[in-house]
N, C-alpha and C positions, 0 to 999 in steps of 0.2 A: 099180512104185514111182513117184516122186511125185505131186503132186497138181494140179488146173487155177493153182494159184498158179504153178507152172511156165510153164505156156501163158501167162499174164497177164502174168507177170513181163520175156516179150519182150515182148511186145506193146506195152506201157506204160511207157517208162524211166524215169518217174517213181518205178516202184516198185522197176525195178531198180536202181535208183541208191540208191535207199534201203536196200534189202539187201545191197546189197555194202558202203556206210556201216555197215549198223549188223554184218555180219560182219568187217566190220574192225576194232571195234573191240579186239576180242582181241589187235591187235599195234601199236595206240596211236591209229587212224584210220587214215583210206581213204589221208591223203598220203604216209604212211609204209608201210601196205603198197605200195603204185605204188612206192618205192623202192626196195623189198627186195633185187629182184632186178641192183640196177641198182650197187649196194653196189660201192664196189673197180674198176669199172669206169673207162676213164677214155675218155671220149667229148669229140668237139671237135664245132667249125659243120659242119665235111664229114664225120664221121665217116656211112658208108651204114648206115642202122639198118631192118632190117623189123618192124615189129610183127603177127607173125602172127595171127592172128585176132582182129583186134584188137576188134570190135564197136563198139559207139557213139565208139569214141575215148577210154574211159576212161582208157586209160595212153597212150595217144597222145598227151594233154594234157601230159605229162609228159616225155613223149622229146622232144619239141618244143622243148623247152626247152634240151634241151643239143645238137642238131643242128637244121639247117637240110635233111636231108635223110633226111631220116621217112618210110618207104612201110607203110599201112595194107592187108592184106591181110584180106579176109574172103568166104565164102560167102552172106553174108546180105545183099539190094541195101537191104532195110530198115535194117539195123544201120549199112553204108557210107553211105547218106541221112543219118542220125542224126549219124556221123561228119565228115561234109563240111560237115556243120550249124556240130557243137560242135568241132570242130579244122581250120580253113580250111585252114592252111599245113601240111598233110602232102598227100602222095599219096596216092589207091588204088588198089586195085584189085579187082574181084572175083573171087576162085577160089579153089578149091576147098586146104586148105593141104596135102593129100597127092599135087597134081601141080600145082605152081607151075609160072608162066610165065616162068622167072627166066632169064637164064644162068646158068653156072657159074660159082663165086669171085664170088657177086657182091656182097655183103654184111659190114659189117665183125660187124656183133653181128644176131642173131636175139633176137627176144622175143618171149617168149606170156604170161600171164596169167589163171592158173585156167580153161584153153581144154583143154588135154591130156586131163582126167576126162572128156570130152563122146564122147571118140574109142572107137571101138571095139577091140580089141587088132590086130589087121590093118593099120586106120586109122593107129594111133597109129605101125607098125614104118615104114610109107609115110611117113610125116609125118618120122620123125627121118632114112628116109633124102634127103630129101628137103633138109632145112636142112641138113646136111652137104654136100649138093653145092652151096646155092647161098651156102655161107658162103666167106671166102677162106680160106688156108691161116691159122692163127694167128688167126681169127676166134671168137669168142664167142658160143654158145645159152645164152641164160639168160632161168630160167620158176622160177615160182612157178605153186604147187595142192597138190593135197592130200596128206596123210601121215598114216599110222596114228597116232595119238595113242602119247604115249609116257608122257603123265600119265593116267590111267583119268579123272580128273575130265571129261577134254574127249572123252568117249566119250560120255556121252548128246548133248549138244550137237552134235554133229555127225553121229548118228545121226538126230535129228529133222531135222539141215536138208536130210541128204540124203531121207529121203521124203518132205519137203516138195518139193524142188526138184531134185532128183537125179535120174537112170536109174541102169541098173544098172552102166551103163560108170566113172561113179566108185566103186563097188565094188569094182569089175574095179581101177581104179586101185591102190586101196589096198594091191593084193596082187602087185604089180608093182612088182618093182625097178627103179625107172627107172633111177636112176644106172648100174645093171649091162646094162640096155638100151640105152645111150647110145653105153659102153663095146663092146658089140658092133658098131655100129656105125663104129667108128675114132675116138671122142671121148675128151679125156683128159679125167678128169673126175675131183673130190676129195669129197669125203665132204658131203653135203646140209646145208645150215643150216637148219633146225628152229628153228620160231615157233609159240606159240599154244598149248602144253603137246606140241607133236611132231605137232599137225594142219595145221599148212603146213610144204612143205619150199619152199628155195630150192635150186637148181641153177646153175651156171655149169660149160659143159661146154665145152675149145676143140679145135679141128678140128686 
């Protein structure tokens, strides 16, 4: 599954930026998806926020905004360049997001990003237990990505974009209860808000 537009689409953020604009526009534009998750939330200047995989700074731009203390987390030293480019005033760092180099409790809210589908199912169990330990007690994961369509209309549309641009791990996604995986984990967690006919879910899950 997918195609070299995948390959490109790192490479080039011209064009990634353009696709993640024009797949946003299902839930009003790109500034209102970045908010989704961030909904009900109430963040100050010191509030500690990690934005896990965060890539070019796309939501980075955004957390920015309501903290003064942003730490940008990604595998990719191209995507963190890109980041340090388009969002000065955050930190990064490189690593890997299923063995962070955090302490414990360290974190007041975790964020990802349509990042979760990329992970393999082993990956993704590393990865939740991972932000569980370096959140603090009473702290907040919250992600947005993808979700079985609950209108059949947004069943082709999202069937083309993922072999356009997908592997099979967001396949894998669609058929994994995250919320109940969270939940395994020791997160309490309340029922997904659903955007886009039921093809983005939002999460907020607290430790």
């Amino acid at each position: 599954m997918a195609t070299i537009l995948r390959d490109w689409s790192y490479r080039y953020q011209w064009l990634y930026d353009g696709i993640s604009r024009l797949a946003a526009l299902s839930v009003g534009g790109e500034a209102r998806f970045r908010q989704l998750p961030l909904q009900g939330l109430t963040l100050h200047s010191d509030t500690q926020i990690l934005d896990l995989c965060c890539g070019s700074g796309q939501a980075t731009q955004f957390l920015v905004n309501s903290s003064q203390n942003v730490t940008g987390l990604d595998a990719s030293p191209l995507s963190l360049q890109r980041a340090r480019k388009n969002v000065p005033n955050a930190t990064y760092l490189e690593a890997f997001a299923e063995d962070m180099p955090f302490a414990d409790n360290l974190f007041d809210v975790v964020h990802t990003s349509a990042a979760l589908h990329e992970m393999h199912p082993e990956q993704l169990r590393k990865i939740i237990q991972q932000v569980y330990r370096v959140l603090k007690p009473g702290g907040v994961f919250t992600l947005v990505d993808f979700h079985p369509p609950t209108n059949p209309i947004f069943w082709p549309g999202l069937s083309v974009f993922f072999w356009l641009f997908e592997t099979e791990t967001a396949w894998e996604l669609l058929k994994t209860d995250l919320a109940g995986l969270l939940r395994e984990y020791g997160f309490e967690v309340g029922e997904p808000m659903l955007y886009a006919g039921g093809s983005l879910q939002v999460i907020q899950a607290s430790k």
